[in-house]
C-alpha positions as CSV (number, residue, x, y, z in Angstrom):
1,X,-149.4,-58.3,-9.6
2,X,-148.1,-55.8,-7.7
3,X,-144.6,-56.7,-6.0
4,X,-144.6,-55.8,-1.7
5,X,-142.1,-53.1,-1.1
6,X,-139.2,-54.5,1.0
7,X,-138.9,-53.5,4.8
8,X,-136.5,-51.7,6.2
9,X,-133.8,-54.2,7.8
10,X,-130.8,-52.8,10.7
11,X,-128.7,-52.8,8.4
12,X,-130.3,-49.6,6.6
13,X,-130.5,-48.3,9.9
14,X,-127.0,-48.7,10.6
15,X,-126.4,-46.2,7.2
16,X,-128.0,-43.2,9.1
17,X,-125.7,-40.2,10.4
18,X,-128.5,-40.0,13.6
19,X,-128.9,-42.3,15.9
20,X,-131.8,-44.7,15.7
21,X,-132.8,-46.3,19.8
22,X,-135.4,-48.2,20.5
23,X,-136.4,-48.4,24.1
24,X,-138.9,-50.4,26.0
25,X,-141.0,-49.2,28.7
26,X,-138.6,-49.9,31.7
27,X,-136.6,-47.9,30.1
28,X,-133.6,-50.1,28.6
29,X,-132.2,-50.1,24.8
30,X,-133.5,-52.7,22.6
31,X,-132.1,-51.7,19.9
32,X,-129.7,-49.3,18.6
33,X,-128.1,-48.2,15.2
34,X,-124.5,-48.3,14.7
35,X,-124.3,-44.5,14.6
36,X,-124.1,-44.8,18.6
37,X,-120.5,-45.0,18.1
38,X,-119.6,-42.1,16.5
39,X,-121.6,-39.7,18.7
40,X,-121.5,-41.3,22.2
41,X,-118.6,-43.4,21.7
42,X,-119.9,-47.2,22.4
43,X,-120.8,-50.1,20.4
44,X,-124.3,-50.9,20.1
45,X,-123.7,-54.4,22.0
46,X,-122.4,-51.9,24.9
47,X,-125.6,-50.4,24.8
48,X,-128.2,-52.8,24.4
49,X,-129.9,-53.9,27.7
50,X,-128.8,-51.1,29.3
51,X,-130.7,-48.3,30.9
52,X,-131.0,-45.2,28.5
53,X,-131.0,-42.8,31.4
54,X,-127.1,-44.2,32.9
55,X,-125.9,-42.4,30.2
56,X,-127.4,-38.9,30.4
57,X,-125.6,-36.4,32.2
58,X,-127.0,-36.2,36.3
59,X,-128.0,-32.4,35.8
60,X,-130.4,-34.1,33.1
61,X,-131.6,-36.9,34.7
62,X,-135.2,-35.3,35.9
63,X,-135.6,-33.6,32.8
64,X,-135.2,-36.8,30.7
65,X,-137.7,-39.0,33.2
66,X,-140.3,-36.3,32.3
67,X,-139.7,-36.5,28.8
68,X,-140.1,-40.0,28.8
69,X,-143.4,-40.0,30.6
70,X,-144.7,-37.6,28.3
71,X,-143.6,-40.1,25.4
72,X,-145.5,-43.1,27.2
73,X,-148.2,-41.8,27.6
74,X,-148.7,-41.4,23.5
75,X,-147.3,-37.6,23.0
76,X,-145.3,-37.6,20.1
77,X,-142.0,-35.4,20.9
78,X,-139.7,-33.1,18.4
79,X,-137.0,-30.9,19.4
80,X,-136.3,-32.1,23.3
81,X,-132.5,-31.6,24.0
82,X,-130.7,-32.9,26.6
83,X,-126.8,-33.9,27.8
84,X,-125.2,-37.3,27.8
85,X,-122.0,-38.7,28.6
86,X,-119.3,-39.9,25.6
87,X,-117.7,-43.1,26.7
88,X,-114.5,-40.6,26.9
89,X,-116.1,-39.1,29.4
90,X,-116.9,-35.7,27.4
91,X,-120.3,-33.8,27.3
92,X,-122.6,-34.7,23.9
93,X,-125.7,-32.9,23.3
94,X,-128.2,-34.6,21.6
95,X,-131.6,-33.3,20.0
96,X,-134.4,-35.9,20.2
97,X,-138.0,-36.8,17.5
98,X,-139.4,-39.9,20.2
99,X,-142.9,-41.6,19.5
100,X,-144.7,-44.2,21.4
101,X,-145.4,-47.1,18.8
102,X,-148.1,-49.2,20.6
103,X,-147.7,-52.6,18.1
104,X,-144.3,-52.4,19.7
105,X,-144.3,-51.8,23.1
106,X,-141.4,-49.0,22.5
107,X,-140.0,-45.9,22.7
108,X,-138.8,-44.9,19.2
109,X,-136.6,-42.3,19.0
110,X,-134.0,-40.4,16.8
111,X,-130.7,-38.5,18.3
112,X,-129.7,-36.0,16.5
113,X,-125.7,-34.9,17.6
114,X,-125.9,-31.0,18.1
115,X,-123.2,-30.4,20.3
116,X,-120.8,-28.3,17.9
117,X,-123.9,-26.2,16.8
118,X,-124.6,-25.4,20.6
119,X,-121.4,-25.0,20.8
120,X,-121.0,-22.5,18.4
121,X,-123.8,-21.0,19.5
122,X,-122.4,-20.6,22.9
123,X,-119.2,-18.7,22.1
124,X,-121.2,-16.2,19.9
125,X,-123.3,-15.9,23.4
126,X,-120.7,-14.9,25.1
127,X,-118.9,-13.0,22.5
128,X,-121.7,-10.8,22.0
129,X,-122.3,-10.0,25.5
130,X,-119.0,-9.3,25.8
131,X,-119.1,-7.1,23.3
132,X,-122.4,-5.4,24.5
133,X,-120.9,-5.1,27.8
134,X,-117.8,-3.4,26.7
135,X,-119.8,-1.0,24.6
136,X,-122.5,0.3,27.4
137,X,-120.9,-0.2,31.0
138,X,-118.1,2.4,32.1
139,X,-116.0,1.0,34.7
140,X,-114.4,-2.2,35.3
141,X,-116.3,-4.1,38.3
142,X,-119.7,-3.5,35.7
143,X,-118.1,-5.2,33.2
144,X,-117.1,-8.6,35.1
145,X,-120.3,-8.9,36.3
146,X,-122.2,-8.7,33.0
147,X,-119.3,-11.1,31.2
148,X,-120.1,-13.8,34.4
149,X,-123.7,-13.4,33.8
150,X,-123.1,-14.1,30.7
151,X,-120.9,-17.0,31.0
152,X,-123.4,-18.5,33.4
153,X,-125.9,-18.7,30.9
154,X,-123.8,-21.1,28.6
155,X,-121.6,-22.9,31.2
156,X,-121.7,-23.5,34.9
157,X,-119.2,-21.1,36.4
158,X,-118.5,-21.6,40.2
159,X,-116.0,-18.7,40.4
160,X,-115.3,-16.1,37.7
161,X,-112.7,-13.9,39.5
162,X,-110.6,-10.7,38.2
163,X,-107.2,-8.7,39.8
164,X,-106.5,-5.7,37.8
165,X,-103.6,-2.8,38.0
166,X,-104.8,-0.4,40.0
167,X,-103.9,2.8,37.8
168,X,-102.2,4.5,41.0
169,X,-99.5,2.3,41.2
170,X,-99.3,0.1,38.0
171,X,-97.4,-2.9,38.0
172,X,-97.1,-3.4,41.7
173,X,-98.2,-6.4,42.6
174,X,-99.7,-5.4,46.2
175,X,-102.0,-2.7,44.7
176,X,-104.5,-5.0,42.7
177,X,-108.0,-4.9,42.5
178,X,-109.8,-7.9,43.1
179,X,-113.5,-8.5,41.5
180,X,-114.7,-12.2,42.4
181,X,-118.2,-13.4,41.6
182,X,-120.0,-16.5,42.2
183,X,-122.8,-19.0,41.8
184,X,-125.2,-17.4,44.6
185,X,-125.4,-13.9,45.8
186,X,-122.6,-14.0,48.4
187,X,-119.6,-16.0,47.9
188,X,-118.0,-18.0,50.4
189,X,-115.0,-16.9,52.1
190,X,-112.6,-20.0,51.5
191,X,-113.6,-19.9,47.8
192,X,-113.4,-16.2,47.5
193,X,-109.4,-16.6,48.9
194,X,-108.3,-19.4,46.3
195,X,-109.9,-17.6,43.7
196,X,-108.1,-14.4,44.7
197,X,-105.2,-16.7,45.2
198,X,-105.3,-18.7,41.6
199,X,-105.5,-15.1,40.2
200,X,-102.6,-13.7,41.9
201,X,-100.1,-16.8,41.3
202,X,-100.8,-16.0,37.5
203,X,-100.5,-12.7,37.8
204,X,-96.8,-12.8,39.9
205,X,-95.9,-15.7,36.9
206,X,-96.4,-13.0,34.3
207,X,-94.9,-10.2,36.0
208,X,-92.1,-12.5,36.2
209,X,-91.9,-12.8,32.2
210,X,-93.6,-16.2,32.6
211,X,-95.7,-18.1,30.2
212,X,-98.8,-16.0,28.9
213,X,-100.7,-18.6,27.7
214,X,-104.2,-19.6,29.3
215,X,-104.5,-23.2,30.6
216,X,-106.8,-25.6,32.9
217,X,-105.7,-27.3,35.6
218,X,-107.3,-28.7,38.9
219,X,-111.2,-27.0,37.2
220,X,-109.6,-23.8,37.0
221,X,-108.8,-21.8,34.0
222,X,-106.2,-19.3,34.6
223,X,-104.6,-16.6,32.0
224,X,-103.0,-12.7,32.2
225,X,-104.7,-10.0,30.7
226,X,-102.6,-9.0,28.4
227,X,-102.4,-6.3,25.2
228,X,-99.0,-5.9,23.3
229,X,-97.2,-7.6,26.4
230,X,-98.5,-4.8,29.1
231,X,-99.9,-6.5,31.8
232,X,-103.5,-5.7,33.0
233,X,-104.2,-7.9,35.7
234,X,-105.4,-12.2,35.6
235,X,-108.2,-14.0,35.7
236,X,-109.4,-17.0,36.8
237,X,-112.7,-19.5,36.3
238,X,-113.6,-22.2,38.2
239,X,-116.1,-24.6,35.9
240,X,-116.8,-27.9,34.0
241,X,-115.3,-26.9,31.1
242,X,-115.7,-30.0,29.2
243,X,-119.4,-28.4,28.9
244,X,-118.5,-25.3,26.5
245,X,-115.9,-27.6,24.0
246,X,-115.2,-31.4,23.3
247,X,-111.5,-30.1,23.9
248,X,-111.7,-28.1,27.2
249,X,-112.7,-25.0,25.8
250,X,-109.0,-24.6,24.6
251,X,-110.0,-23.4,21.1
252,X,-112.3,-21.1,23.1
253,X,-111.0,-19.7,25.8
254,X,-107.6,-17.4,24.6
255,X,-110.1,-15.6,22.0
256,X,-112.3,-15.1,25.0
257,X,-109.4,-13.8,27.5
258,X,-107.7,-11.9,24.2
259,X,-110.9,-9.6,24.3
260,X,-111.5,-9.1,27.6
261,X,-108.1,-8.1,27.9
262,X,-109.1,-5.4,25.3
263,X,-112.2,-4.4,27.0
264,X,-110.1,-3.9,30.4
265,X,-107.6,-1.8,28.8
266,X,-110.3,0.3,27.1
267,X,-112.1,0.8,30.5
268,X,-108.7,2.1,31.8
269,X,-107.8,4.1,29.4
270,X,-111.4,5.8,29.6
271,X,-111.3,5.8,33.4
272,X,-107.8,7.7,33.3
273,X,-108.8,10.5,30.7
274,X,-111.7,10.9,32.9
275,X,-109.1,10.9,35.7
276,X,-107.1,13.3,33.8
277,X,-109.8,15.8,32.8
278,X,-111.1,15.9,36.7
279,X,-107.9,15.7,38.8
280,X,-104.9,17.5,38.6
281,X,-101.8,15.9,37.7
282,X,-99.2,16.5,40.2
283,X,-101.3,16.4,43.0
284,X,-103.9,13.8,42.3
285,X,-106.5,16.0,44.1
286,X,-110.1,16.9,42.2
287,X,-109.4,20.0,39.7
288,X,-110.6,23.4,39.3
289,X,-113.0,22.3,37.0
290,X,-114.2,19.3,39.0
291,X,-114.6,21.9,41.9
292,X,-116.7,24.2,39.9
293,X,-119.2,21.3,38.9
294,X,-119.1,20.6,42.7
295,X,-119.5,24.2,44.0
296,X,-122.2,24.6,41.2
297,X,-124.3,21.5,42.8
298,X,-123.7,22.4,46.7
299,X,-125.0,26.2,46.5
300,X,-128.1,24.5,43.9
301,X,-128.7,22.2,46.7
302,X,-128.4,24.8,49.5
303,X,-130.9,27.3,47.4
304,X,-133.8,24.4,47.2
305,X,-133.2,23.0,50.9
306,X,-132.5,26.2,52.7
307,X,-128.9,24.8,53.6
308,X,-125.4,26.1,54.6
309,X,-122.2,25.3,53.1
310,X,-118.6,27.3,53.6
311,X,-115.8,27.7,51.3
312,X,-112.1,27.5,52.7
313,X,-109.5,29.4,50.4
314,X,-106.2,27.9,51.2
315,X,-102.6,29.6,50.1
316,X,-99.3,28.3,50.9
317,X,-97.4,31.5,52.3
318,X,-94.2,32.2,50.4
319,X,-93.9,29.4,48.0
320,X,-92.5,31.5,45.2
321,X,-89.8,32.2,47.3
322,X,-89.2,28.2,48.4
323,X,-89.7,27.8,44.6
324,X,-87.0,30.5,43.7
325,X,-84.7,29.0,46.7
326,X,-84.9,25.2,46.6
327,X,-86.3,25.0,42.4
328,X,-89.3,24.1,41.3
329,X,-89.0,20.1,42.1
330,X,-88.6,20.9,45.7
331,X,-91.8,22.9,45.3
332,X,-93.8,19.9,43.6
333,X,-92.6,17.9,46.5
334,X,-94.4,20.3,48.8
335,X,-97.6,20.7,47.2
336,X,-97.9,16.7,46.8
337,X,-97.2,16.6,50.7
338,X,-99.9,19.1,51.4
339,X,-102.6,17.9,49.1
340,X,-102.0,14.0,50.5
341,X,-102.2,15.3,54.2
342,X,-105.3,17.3,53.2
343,X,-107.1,14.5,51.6
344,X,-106.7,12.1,54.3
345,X,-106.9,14.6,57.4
346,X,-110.6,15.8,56.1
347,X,-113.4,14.4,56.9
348,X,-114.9,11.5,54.3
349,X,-117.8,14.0,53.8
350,X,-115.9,17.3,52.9
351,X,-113.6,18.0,50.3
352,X,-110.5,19.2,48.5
353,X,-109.9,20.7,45.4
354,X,-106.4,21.9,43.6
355,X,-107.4,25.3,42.3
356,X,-104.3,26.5,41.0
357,X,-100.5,27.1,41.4
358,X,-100.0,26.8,45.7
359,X,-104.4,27.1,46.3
360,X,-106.3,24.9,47.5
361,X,-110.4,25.2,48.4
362,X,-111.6,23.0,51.1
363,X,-115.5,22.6,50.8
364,X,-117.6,21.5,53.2
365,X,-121.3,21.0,52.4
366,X,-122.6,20.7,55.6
367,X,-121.5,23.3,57.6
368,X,-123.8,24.2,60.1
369,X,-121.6,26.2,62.9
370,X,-118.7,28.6,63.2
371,X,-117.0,26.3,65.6
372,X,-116.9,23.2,63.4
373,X,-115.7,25.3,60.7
374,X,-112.9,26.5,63.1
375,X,-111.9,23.1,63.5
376,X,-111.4,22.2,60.0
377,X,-109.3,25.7,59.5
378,X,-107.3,24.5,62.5
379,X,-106.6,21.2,61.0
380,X,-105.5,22.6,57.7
381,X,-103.3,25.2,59.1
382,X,-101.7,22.2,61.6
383,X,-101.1,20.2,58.6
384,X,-100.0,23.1,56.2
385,X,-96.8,23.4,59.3
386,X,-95.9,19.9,59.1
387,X,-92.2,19.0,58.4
388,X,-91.6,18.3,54.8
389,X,-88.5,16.3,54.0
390,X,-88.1,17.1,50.1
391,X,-84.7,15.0,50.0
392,X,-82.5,18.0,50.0
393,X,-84.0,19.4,53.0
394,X,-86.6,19.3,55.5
395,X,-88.8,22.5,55.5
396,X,-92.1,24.2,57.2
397,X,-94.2,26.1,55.5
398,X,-97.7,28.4,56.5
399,X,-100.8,28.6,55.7
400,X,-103.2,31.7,54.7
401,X,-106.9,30.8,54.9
402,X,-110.0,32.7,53.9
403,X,-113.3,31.0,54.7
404,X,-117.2,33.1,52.9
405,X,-120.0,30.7,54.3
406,X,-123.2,30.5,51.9
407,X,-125.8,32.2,52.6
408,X,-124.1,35.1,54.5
409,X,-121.3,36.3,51.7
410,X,-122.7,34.9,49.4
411,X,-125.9,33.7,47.1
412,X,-124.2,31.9,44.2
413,X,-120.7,30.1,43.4
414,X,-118.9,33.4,41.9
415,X,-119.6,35.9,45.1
416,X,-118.5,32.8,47.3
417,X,-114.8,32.4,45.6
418,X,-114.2,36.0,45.5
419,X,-115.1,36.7,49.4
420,X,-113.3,33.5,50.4
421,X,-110.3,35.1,47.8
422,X,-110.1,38.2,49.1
423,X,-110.8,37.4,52.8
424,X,-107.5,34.9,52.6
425,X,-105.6,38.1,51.3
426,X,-106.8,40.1,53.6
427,X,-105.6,37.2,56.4
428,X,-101.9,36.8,54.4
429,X,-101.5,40.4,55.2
430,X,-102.6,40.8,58.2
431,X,-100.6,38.2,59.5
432,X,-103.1,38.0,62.5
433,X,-104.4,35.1,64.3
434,X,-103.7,31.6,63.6
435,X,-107.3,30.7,62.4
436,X,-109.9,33.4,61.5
437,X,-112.0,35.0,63.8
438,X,-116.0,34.8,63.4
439,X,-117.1,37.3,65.7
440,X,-119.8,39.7,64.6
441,X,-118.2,38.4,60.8
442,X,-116.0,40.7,61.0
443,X,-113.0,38.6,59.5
444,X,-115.0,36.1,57.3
């Protein structure tokens, strides 16, 4: 006669890694396996009679009420995930296979722990989107906002805010750009100044040669940006950031600032041979060569609209001889004088080049009239005669300016620069008027 195979008792049950519930149709734990402990942290008597759903985490709660319907109503379920609370108050992610048996009047489920898999799966999110951000975008500003997005998708970041040198003034604290990104489209004001706040504070502690090392305090994660002790800027997070690791996201989080930092500094570094090969050095004004890519795009535009445009020559008069009188750092002293008050006395829409040695070119795109072309050529002369104190003196100097207006002198880039050239020659030696005359074009 054959022998009945034993039933399964609790106590087999209680062997299981997972966790074994048994819930009735209101919703409370009949029964649960001894496994509860290990992965949510209570005792199956702490359990038992209790509502399922007091322990899942609130963002989960609607989520979990539709799974359980579903259940109920005799779907058999495999793969649901959802959030719950550890007794230590920690996040736990659990992966659930639920049936309805009908002979028991119960929800019969199995919990499977896969928070350090999601984990994991988490930081290789956002290590890989860090790394594909750092390989595609080119500037800095592009690059926080990808690494928030991607951030966001893993753990729910209120404020992801970045201050970063400016490369004008590196390692003054009051030139800092500020980046600050939040939850919705426009970020509130308040939240936007404690952000830019917790980033600063960090930033002013490691100027100071204080601690570098990232930590959490008050939901905020704070840390420098950092490679080989030069200081790139801070950054701060505002978050739950029990969410990302059972330990804070401390075993997370100085990898994660370690290779932004390295992104940033790459950015900069790009940005400032970029910089270099489009601005001239001493002056910080756009280059010859960023002038001929300019010039080359103005008289293209001009040719297919039918649109005017005039070139400005500029020469400093007699700078060899301030050069050969004061030396050459007195000269450099000049020319950055006269290319910061030419910048910032121009109009936003026109521009200045450095073309070489003590010239200058002054475009202006739009140029539609001899008188507002007079008025620029007045302003640069007025600046060029501005007091200059160079430290061991305070000396004047003169401008010589020659202006060829496209299309009258000139039908491409090349005629343009040698009419403007020759014209601002002709005007150093005739020593004539203040500004050049337009009548009948005889001077320009």
């Amino acid at each position: 006669m054959t022998q009945p195979h034993p039933q399964p008792s609790s106590h087999y049950l209680d062997l299981l890694l997972d966790v074994v519930f048994l819930v009735d149709a209101e919703g409370r734990v009949a029964y649960v396996s001894a496994a509860c402990n290990a992965v949510l942290g209570y005792t199956q008597q702490e359990l038992m009679g209790r509502r399922l759903l007091d322990f899942v985490a609130p963002e989960d709660h609607e989520r979990t009420r539709a799974e359980g319907q579903r259940v109920l109503s005799g779907e058999s379920r495999a793969g649901f995930e959802n959030t719950y609370l550890h007794k230590s108050g920690r996040r736990v992610r659990l992966m659930w296979t639920a049936r309805w048996s009908e002979a028991d009047q119960m929800r019969v489920g199995v919990a499977r722990d896969v928070t350090q898999r999601r984990q994991l799966e988490a930081v290789q999110t956002v290590t890989f989107a860090l790394f594909e951000a750092t390989s595609k975008v080119n500037d800095t500003a592009s690059l926080f906002q990808q690494v928030h997005d991607a951030l966001r998708r893993v753990i729910p970041v209120e404020t992801f805010a970045v201050v970063t040198v400016s490369d004008s003034h590196p390692g003054v604290a009051g030139h800092l750009v500020f980046n600050c990104f939040g939850a919705g489209p426009r970020l509130p004001a308040a939240q936007a100044a404690q952000a830019r706040h917790q980033c600063q504070a960090v930033y002013n502690t490691a100027l100071k040669g204080g601690s570098f090392q990232a930590f959490i305090q008050d939901g905020w994660c704070v840390a420098p940006l950092m490679v080989h002790n030069r200081l790139l800027g801070a950054v701060a997070l505002q978050a739950d950031f029990t969410v990302l690791n059972v330990d804070g996201g401390m075993a997370f989080w100085p990898y994660f600032f370690g290779q932004l930092s390295l992104a940033v500094e790459r950015l900069q570094w790009q940005a400032r041979l970029v910089r270099q090969a489009s601005h001239d050095e001493l002056t910080g004004l756009p280059n010859r060569r960023a002038f001929n890519e300019r010039l080359a795009a103005a008289v293209s535009r001009c040719q297919r609209q039918g649109g005017r445009m005039a070139l400005l020559f500029v020469d400093l008069d007699n700078f060899k001889q301030i050069n050969d009188t004061h030396g050459h750092d007195t000269g450099d002293t000049l020319l950055r004088a006269f290319a910061n008050r030419l910048k910032h006395g121009l109009r936003l829409e026109d521009a200045a080049y450095r073309y070489g040695g003590d010239e200058f070119i002054v475009l202006l795109d739009d140029a539609v009239s001899h008188e507002a072309i007079d008025t620029v050529v007045a302003k640069i002369m007025h600046i060029a005669g501005l007091p200059v104190d160079t430290g061991a003196a305070t000396l004047k100097i003169s401008a010589s300016v020659g202006v060829a207006l496209f299309p009258d002198h000139g039908a491409d880039a090349e005629s343009l620069i040698a009419y403007a050239d020759q014209k601002m020659y002709s005007r150093k030696r005739s020593r004539g008027a203040a500004t050049p005359s337009y009548a009948g074009g005889a001077s320009c």
